[in-house]
C-alpha positions as CSV (number, residue, x, y, z in Angstrom):
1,X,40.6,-35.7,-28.3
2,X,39.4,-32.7,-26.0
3,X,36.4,-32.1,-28.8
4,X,35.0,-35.2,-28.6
5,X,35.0,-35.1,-24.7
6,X,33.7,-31.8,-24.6
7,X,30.1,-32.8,-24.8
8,X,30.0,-34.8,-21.9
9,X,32.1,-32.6,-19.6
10,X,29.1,-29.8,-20.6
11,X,26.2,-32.4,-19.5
12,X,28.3,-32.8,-16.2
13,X,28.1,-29.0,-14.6
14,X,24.4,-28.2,-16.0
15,X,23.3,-29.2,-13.0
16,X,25.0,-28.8,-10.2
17,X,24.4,-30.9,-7.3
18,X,25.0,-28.0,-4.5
19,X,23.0,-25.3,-6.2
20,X,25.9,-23.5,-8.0
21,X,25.5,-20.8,-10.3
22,X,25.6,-22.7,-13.7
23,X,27.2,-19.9,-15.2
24,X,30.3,-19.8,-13.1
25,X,30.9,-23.3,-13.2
26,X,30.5,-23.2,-17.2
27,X,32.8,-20.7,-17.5
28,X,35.6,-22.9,-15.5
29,X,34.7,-26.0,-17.0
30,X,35.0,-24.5,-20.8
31,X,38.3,-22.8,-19.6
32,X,39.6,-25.6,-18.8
33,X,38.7,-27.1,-22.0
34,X,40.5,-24.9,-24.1
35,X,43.3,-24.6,-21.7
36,X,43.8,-29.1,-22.5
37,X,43.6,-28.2,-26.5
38,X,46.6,-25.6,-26.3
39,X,48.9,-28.0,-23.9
40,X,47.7,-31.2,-24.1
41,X,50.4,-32.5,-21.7
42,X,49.1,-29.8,-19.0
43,X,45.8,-31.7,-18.8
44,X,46.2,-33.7,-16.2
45,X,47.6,-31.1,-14.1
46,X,44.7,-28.7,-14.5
47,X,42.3,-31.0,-14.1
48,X,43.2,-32.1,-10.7
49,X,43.8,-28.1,-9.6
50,X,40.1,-27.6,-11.1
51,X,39.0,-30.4,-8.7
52,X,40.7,-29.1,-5.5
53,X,39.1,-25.5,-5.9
54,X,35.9,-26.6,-7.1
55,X,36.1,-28.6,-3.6
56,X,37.1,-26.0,-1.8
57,X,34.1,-23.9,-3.0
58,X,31.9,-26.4,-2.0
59,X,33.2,-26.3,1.4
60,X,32.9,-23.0,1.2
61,X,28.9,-23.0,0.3
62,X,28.7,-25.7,3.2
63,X,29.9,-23.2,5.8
64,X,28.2,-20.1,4.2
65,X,24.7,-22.0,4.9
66,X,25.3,-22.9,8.4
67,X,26.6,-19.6,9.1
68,X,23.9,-18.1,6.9
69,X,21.0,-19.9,8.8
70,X,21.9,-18.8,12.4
71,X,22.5,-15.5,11.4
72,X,19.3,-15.0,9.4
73,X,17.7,-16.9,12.8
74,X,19.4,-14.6,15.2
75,X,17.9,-11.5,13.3
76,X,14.6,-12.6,13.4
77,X,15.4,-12.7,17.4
78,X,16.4,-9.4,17.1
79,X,13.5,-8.0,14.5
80,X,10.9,-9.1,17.1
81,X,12.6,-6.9,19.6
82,X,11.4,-3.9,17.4
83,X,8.3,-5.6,16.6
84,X,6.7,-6.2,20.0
85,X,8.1,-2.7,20.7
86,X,5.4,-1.5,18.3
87,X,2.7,-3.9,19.1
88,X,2.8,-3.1,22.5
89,X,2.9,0.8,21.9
90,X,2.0,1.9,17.7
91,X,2.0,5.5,18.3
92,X,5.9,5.1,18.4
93,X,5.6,5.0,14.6
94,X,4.9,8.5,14.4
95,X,7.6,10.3,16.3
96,X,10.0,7.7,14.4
97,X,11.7,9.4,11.3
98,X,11.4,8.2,8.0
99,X,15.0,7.1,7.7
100,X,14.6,4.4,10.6
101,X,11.4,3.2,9.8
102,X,12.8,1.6,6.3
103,X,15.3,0.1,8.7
104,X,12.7,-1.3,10.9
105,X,11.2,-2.7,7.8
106,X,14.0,-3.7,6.6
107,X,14.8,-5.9,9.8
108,X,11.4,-7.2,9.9
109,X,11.5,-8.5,6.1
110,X,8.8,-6.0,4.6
111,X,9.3,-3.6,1.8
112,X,11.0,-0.6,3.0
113,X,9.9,2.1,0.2
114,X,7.5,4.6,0.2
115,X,5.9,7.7,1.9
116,X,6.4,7.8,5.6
117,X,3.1,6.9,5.6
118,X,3.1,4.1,3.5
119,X,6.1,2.7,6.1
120,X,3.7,3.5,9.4
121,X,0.6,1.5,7.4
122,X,2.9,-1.3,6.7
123,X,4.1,-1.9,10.3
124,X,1.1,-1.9,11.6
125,X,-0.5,-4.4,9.2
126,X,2.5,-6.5,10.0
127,X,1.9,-6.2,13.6
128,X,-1.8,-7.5,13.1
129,X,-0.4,-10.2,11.1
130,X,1.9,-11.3,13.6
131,X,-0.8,-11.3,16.4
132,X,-3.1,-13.5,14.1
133,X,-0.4,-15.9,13.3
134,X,1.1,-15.9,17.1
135,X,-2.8,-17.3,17.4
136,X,-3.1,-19.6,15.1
137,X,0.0,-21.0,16.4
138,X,-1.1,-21.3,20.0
139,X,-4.3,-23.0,18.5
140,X,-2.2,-25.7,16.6
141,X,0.5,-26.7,18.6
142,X,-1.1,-29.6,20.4
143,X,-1.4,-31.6,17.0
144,X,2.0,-30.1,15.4
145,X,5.7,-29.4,17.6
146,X,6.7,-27.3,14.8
147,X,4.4,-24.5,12.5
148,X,6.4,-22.7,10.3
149,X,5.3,-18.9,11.0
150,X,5.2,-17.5,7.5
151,X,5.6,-18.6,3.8
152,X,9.0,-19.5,2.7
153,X,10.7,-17.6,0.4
154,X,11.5,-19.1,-2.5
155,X,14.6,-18.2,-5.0
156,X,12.1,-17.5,-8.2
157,X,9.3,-15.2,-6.4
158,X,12.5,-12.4,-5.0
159,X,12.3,-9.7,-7.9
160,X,16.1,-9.5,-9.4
161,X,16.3,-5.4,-8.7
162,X,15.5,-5.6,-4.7
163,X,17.5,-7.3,-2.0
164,X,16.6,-10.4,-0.4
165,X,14.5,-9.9,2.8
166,X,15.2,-11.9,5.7
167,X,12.1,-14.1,7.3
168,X,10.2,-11.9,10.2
169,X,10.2,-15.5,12.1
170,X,12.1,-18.5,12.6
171,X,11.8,-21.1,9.9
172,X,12.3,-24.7,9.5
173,X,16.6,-25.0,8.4
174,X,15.7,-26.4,5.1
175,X,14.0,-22.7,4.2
176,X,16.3,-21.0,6.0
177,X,19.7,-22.7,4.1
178,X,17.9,-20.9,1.5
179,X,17.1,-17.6,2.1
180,X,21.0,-18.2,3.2
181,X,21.8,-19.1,-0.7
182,X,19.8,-16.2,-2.2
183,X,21.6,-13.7,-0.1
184,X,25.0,-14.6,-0.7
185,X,24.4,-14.6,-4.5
186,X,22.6,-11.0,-4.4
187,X,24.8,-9.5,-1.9
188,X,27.6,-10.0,-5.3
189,X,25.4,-8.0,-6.8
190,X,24.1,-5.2,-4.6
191,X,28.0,-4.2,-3.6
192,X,28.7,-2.9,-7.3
193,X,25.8,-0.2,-6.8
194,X,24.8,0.9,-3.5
195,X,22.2,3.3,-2.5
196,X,23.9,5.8,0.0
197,X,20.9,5.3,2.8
198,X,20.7,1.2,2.6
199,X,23.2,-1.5,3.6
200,X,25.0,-4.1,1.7
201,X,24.0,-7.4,2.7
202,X,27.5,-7.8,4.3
203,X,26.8,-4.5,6.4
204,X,24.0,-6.1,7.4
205,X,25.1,-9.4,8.3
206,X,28.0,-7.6,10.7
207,X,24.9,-5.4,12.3
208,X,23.0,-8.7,13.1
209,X,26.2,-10.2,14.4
210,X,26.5,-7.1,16.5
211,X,23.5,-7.5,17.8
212,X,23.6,-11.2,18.7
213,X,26.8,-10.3,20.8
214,X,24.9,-7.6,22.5
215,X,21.7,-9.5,23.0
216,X,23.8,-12.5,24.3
217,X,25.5,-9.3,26.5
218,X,22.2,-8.4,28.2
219,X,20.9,-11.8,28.6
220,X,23.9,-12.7,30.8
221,X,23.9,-9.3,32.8
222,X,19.4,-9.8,33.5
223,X,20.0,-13.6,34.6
224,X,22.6,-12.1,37.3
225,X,21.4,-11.7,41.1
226,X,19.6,-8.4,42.1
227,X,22.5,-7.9,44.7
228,X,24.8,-7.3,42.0
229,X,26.6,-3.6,41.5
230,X,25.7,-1.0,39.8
231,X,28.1,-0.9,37.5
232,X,26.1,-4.3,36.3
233,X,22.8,-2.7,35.7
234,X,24.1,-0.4,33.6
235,X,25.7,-2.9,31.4
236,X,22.3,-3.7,31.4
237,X,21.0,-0.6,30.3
238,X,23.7,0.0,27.5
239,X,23.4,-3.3,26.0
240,X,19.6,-3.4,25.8
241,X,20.1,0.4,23.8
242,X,22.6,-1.4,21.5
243,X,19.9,-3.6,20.5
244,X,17.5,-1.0,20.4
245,X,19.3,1.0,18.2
246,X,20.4,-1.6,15.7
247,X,16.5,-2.3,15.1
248,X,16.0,1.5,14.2
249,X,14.1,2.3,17.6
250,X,15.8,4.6,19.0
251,X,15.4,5.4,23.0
252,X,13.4,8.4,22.8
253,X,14.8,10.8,25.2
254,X,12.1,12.8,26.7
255,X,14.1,15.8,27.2
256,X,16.5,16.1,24.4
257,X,17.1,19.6,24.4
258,X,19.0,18.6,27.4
259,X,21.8,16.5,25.7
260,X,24.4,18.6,24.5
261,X,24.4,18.3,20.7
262,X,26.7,19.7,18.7
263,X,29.2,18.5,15.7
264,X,32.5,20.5,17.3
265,X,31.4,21.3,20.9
266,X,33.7,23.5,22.7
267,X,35.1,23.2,26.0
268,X,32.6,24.8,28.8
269,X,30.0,24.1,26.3
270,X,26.6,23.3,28.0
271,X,23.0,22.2,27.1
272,X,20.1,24.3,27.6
273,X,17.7,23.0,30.1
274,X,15.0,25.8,31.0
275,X,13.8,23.5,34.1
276,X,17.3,24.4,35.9
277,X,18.7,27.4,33.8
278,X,15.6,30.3,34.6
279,X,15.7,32.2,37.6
280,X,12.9,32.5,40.0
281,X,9.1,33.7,39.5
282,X,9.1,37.6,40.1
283,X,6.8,38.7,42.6
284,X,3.1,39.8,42.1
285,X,4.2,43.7,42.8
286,X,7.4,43.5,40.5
287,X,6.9,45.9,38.0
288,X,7.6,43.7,35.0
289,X,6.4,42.3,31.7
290,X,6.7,39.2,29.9
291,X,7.0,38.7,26.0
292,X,6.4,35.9,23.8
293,X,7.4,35.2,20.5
294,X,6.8,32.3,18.0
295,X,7.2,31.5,14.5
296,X,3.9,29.5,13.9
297,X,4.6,28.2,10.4
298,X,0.8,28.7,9.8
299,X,-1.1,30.1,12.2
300,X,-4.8,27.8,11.1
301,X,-2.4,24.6,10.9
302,X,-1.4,24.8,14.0
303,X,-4.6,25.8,15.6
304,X,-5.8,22.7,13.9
305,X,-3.8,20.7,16.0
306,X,-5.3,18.0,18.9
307,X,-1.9,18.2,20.6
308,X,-1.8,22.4,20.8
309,X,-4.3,24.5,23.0
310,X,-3.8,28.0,22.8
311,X,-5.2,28.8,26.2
312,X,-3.0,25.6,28.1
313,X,-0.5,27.8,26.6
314,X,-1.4,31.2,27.7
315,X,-2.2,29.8,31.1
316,X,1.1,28.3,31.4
317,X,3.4,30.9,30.2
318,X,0.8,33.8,31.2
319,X,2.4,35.9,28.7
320,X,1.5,40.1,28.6
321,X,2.3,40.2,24.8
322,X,2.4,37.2,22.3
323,X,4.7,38.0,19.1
324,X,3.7,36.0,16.3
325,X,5.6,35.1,12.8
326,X,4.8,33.5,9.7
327,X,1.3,33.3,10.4
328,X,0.0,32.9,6.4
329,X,-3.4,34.0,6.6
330,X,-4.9,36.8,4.4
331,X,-6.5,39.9,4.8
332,X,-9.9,38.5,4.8
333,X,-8.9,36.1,7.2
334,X,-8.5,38.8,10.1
335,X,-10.9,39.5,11.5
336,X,-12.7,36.0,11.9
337,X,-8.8,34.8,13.7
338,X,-9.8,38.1,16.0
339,X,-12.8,37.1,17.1
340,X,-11.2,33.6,18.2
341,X,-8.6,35.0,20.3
342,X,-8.6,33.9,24.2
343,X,-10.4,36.2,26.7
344,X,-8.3,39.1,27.8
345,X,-6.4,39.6,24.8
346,X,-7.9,42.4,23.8
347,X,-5.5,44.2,21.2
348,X,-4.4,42.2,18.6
349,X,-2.5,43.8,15.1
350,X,-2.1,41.6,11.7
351,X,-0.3,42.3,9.0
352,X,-0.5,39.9,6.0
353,X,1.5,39.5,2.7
354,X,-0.5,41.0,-0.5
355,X,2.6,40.1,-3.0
356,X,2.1,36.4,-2.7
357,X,-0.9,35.3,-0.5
358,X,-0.7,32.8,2.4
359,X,2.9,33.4,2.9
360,X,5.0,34.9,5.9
361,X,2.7,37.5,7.8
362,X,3.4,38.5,11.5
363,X,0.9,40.1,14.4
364,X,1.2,41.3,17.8
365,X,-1.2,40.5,20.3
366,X,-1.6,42.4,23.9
367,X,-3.8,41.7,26.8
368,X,-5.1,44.9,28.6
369,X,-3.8,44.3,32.0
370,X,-0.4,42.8,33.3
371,X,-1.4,41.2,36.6
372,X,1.1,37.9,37.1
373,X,-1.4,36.2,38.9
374,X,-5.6,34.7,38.8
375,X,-6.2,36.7,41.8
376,X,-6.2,40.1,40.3
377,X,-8.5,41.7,42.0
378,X,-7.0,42.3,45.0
379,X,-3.9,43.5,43.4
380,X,-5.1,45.7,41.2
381,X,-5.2,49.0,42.4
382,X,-1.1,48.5,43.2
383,X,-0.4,47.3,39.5
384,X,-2.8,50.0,37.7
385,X,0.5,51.7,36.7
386,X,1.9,48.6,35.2
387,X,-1.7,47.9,33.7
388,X,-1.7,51.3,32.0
389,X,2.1,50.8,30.7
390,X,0.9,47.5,28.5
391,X,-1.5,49.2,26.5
392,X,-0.7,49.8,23.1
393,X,-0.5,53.8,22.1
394,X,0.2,53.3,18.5
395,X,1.1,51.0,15.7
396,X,2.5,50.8,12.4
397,X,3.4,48.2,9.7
398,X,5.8,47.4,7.5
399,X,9.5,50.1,7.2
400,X,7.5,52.4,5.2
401,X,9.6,51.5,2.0
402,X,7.1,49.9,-0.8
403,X,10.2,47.3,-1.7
404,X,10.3,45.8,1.6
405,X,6.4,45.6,3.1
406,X,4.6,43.4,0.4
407,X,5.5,40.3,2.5
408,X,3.9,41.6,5.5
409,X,7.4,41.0,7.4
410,X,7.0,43.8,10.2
411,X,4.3,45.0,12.5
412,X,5.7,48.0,15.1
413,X,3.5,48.5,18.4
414,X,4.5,51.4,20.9
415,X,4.2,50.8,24.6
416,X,4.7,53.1,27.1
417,X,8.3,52.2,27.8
418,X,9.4,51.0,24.8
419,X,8.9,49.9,21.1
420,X,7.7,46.3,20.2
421,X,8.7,44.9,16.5
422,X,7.6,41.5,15.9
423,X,9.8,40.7,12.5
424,X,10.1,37.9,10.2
425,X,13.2,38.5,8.0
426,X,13.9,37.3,5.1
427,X,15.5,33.8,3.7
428,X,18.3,34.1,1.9
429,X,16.6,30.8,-0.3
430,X,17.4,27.7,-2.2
431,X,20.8,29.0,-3.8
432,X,20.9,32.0,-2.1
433,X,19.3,33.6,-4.5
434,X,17.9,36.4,-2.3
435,X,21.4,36.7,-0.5
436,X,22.1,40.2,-1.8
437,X,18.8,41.5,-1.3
438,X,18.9,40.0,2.2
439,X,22.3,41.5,3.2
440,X,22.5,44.6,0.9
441,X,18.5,46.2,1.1
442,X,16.8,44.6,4.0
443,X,19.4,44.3,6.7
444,X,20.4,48.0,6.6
445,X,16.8,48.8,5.7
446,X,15.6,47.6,9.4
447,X,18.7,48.5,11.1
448,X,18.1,52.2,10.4
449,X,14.6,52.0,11.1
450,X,15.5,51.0,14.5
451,X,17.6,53.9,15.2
452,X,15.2,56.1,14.2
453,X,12.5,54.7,17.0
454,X,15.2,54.8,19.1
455,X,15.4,58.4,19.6
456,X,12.3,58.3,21.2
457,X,12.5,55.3,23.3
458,X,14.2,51.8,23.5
459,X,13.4,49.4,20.8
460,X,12.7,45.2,21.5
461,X,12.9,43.3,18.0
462,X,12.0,40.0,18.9
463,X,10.9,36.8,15.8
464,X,12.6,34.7,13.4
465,X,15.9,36.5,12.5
466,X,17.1,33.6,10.0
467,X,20.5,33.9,11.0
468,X,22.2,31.5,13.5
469,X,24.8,34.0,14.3
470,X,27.7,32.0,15.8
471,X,28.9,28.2,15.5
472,X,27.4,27.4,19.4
473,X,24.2,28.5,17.2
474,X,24.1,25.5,15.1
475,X,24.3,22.0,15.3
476,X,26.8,21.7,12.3
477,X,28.5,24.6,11.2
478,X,31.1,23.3,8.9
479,X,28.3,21.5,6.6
480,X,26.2,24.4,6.3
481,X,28.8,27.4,5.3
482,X,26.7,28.4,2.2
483,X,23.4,27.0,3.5
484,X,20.9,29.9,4.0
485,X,20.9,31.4,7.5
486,X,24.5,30.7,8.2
487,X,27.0,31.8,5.3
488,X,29.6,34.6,6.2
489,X,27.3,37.3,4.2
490,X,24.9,36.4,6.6
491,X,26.5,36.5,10.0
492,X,28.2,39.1,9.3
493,X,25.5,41.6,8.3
494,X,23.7,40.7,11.6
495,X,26.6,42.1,13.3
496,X,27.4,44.9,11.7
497,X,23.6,45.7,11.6
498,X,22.6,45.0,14.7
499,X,25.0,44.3,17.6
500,X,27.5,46.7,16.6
501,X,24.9,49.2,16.5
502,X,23.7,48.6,19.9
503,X,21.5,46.2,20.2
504,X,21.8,43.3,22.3
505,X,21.4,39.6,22.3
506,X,19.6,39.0,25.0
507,X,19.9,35.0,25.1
508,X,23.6,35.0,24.4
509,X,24.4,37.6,26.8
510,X,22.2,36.1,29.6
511,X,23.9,32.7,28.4
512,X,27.5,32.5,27.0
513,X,28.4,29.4,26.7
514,X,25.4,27.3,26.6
515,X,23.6,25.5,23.1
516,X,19.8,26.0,22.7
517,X,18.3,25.7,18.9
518,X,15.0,27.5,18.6
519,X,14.6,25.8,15.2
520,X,14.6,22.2,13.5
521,X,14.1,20.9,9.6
522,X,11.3,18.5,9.4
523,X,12.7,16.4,7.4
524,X,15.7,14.7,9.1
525,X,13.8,14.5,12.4
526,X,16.1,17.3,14.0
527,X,14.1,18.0,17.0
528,X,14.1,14.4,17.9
529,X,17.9,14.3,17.9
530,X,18.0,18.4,19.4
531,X,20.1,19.0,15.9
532,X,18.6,22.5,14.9
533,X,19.1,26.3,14.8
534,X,19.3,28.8,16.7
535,X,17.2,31.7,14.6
536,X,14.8,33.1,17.1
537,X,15.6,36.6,19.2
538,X,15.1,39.0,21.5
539,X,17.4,42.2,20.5
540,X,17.1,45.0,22.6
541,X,18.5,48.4,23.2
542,X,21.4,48.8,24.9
543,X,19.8,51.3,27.8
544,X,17.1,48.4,28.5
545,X,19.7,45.5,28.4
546,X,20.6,45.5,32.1
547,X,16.4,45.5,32.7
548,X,16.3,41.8,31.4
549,X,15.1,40.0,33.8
550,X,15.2,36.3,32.1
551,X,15.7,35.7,28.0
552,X,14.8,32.1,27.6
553,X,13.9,29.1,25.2
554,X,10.5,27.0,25.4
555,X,11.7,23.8,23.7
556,X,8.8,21.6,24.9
557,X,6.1,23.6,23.0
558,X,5.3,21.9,20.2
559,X,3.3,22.3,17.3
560,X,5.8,24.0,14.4
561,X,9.2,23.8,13.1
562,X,10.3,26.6,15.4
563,X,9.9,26.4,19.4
564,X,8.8,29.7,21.2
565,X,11.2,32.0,23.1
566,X,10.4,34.4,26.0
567,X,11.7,37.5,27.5
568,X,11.1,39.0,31.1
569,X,11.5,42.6,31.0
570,X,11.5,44.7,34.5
571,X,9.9,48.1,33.9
C-alpha cells in the first residue's frame, strides 16, 4: 500500500546526492505520494513523469555550475580591472561617488554598506590585502602550481539577509561550483524584494557577461598591428570604457563642463567651455572693471581647504571687486576674517545673520586701485581715473524692512558708476514651505528696492538668485517642477520682478543658446557628471547692458557647491 512505502520513499530525498534543496524535493516526493493514494492506477504514470523532471533538473544544476563557475571566474577578471585601477592610483576613491563605490565593492566581493567613508577605508584595506597575498603567492609558487588566493566561501558562513559575494580572485573549480550553487538559490530569493540601488543576481550575471564580451572585444582590437586604422583604436578606446564603466570607475573627464548635459537638449544647444567661449584680455588702458561673485557655502570651511588658495585665485582671475554669499560667520567673527584678507584689498563690508547664527551672510570686498596688470607703476598716472572710480562712496545693508534683513541676505556698495548688491535670496525649502514668502514678500521687496537706486544710477545685482530660470538652466527640468528653485511660482516671479522690469541677464543674453550650471548637489556627485543648476547672476540695468564686456562662468574653481561667475564691465 502507498502508506507502508511512504517511509522509505522519505529516507530516499533527505539527502540528495546533487545538493538539492531538501525542501523542494520533499514537497514533490510527498505529492506524489498522495497523488498514488487517490488513483492508484495513475501510479505508475506519475512516477516515471517525476523521474523525467527530476532528471531534467539535474541537468539543469549540471549546466548552471559550469556556467556559474566561468562567469563568477570571468568577473573576478573583470573586478581586478577596478582593483589595480585603485592600487595603482587610491586618490580615485575620493572623487568617486558613493553610489559607485558599493558597486566597486560589490564587484570585488566586499561589503558594500556604509558611510562613504567606511566604502573608501574598505577598498583600500582590500588593496593592501591583495598586494600581500599577490606576495605571498610569488614566494610559494616554486613548491605549489596552484595557491588558492583567498578563503573559500562556504554555504553556512553567507548570512541569509545579504547576497552572495563573488570571490575577488580566481579559485580552485571545486570552490567555485559552489559559490555557483549559493547564488542561484539566493538569487530566488533576492528577486521577490529588491532594493532600488542594487542588482538582482541575474542583473548581475548579464553585466559580467557584458563585460566578458567587451573585455574579449578589446583584447582582440590591442593584439592587432599598430598599422591598423583609426577607426580600430577607437574600438579600442570604447571597449576598454565599457569595462571601466561596468566596474563602477568611471573615466573621469577632466573638463566635464564641456560635455553637453542635459535630460531634453534642444537643437543648437551647446556646452559651455570658458577656454574657447570668452573674448580677449582688455588692454591695460581700457577703462574697465572686473567683478566676481561666489557663493562660498562657508566662508572658514573653505578657507580651510589644502586644495583652495585665496591669493592663486586673486592672482588668476585678478578680480577689482569679489562678491561673496553664504559666508556663515558671525558678527564677532569680522573683524579677525578682515585682518586675513590678501594685500590690496582694502575695503571689505560683512553683513551676517543675527536671526539664526552661522547661516547665509554676504560681503563685498574692493581693492583700492583697478590696474589689470603687476606693473602698475608705470601705468598709473593714466588709470588714476579708473582708480578713483573703484572706490567705495557708501554702503548699506540689508532693504531697510526689519522682515527681510535678519538673515543678513543683502549688502549695497555705491561706486562711482553704478550700484553693487551682492544678494543671497532666499530658498523656497524642503516642501516649499517658504514659497509664498519667497515669491509674495521678498521678490517684490528687492525688486523695488532696485528701482529706487536706480534713479540715481545703474544698479549690478550679482549672487545666488535660487532660481534656474529656464529649462537650458537645468540639467532636468521635468523631475524637478516643484523642487525648490525651479517651480512655476518661482520662475515666474524672477521675470516679472526682474527682467520685465529692466534688468538684464547678462549670461543668457551674452549666451543664448549655450548650457552652463553654476551649481551642483553634493550628494549625487553632480559636478562630476556637469548635472547641476544654473542659480548664479549678474543682473544689470538696462542702460549698462550694452557696457558688458564678458559675463562668464568659472567651473574649474573648486572648493563649494557653487562655482564662481564673473562679469567684465567697461566704464
Amino acid at each position: 500500500m502507498p502508506v507502508i512505502r511512504a517511509p522509505s520513499i522519505f529516507l530516499t530525498c533527505a539527502l540528495p546526492s546533487r545538493k538539492l534543496r531538501i525542501g523542494e524535493l520533499l514537497f514533490l516526493k510527498l505529492k506524489e505520494i498522495g497523488s498514488e493514494m487517490r488513483h492508484p492506477n495513475l501510479s505508475a504514470s506519475l512516477s516515471t513523469n517525476s523521474e523525467r523532471q527530476k532528471d531534467k533538473k539535474l541537468k539543469g544544476v549540471d549546466r548552471t555550475r559550469e556556467s556559474g563557475k566561468s562567469i563568477v571566474e570571468d568577473d573576478s577578471t573583470d573586478s581586478c580591472i577596478g582593483i589595480e585601477t585603485i592600487r595603482s592610483d587610491p586618490s580615485r576613491l575620493d572623487s568617486m561617488t558613493v553610489k559607485e563605490l558599493r558597486t566597486l565593492t560589490r564587484n570585488v566581493g566586499i561589503p558594500g554598506k556604509g558611510t562613504k567613508k567606511d566604502l573608501i577605508s574598505a577598498l583600500k584595506d582590500y588593496s593592501i590585502t591583495l598586494e600581500n597575498a599577490s606576495a605571498g603567492s610569488n614566494s610559494l609558487s616554486e613548491g605549489s602550481n596552484t595557491m588558492p588566493a583567498a578563503k573559500p566561501i562556504q554555504p553556512e558562513s553567507l548570512p541569509s539577509k545579504r547576497k552572495p559575494k563573488f570571490l575577488p580572485i580566481e579559485e580552485d573549480a571545486e570552490n567555485m561550483t559552489t559559490v555557483s550553487e549559493i547564488t542561484e538559490n539566493k538569487g530566488k530569493r533576492s528577486r521577490r524584494k529588491q532594493h532600488p540601488v542594487e542588482s538582482t543576481n541575474e542583473d548581475y550575471s548579464s553585466t559580467v557577461i557584458t563585460k566578458k564580451k567587451m573585455s574579449a572585444k578589446a583584447k582582440k582590437v590591442q593584439d592587432t598591428k599598430r598599422s591598423r586604422s583609426s577607426n580600430e583604436d577607437s574600438s579600442i578606446i570604447q571597449s576598454d570604457k565599457g569595462v571601466m564603466d561596468q566596474v563602477g570607475l568611471s573615466l573621469n573627464h577632466a573638463e566635464p563642463w564641456t560635455i553637453l548635459a542635459h535630460k531634453k537638449p534642444q537643437a543648437g544647444w551647446i556646452p559651455y567651455n570658458p577656454k574657447t567661449m570668452r573674448p580677449p584680455p582688455l588692454t591695460p588702458d581700457t577703462n574697465f572693471v572686473k567683478l566676481t561673485s561666489w557663493n562660498v557655502n562657508g566662508l572658514r570651511a573653505l578657507l580651510k581647504l589644502e586644495s583652495f588658495s585665496a591669493l592663486q585665485l586673486a592672482q588668476k582671475e585678478d578680480f577689482d571687486v569679489l562678491c561673496l554669499q553664504e559666508t556663515k560667520i558671525q558678527e564677532k567673527d569680522v573683524e579677525e576674517i578682515k585682518q586675513s584678507l590678501i594685500e590690496g584689498y582694502d575695503n571689505s563690508f560683512w553683513t551676517c545673520s543675527v536671526s539664526k547664527l552661522g547661516y547665509s551672510g554676504t560681503a563685498i570686498i574692493s581693492r583700492h586701485d583697478m590696474t589689470q596688470t603687476s606693473d602698475w607703476h608705470a601705468l598709473c598716472k593714466q588709470l588714476s581715473d579708473s582708480c578713483r572710480k573703484i572706490k567705495p562712496i557708501s554702503v548699506k545693508y540689508g532693504l531697510g524692512i526689519p522682515d527681510h534683513d535678519g538673515e543678513g541676505r543683502l549688502v549695497t556698495v555705491e561706486f562711482d558708476s553704478f550700484y553693487l548688491i551682492s544678494g543671497y535670496v532666499p530658498n523656497s525649502g524642503d516642501g516649499l514651505r517658504r514659497l509664498t514668502y519667497r515669491v509674495k514678500e521678498w521678490d517684490p521687496s528687492l525688486s523695488n528696492y532696485m528701482k529706487d537706486l536706480e534713479k540715481c544710477k545703474p544698479v549690478i545685482l550679482t549672487g545666488d538668485l535660487n532660481c534656474a530660470h529656464q529649462e537650458i538652466d537645468i540639467f532636468n527640468p521635468a523631475g524637478n517642477r516643484r523642487s525648490a528653485g525651479f517651480t512655476d511660482e518661482e520662475r515666474q516671479s524672477f521675470e516679472s520682478n526682474f527682467l520685465l522690469r529692466g534688468f538684464v541677464d547678462t549670461f543668457r543674453k551674452q549666451h543664448p543658446g549655450v548650457v552652463a550650471y553654476t551649481y551642483w548637489g553634493y550628494r549625487h556627485g553632480g559636478r562630476k557628471t556637469n548635472k547641476g543648476w544654473r542659480l548664479d547672476y549678474f543682473l544689470v540695468s538696462e542702460s549698462i547692458a550694452d557696457k558688458v564686456y564678458d559675463s562668464y562662468v568659472l567651473p574649474d574653481v573648486i572648493g563649494s557647491d557653487h562655482c564662481p561667475i564673473g562679469l567684465i564691465l567697461k566704464l
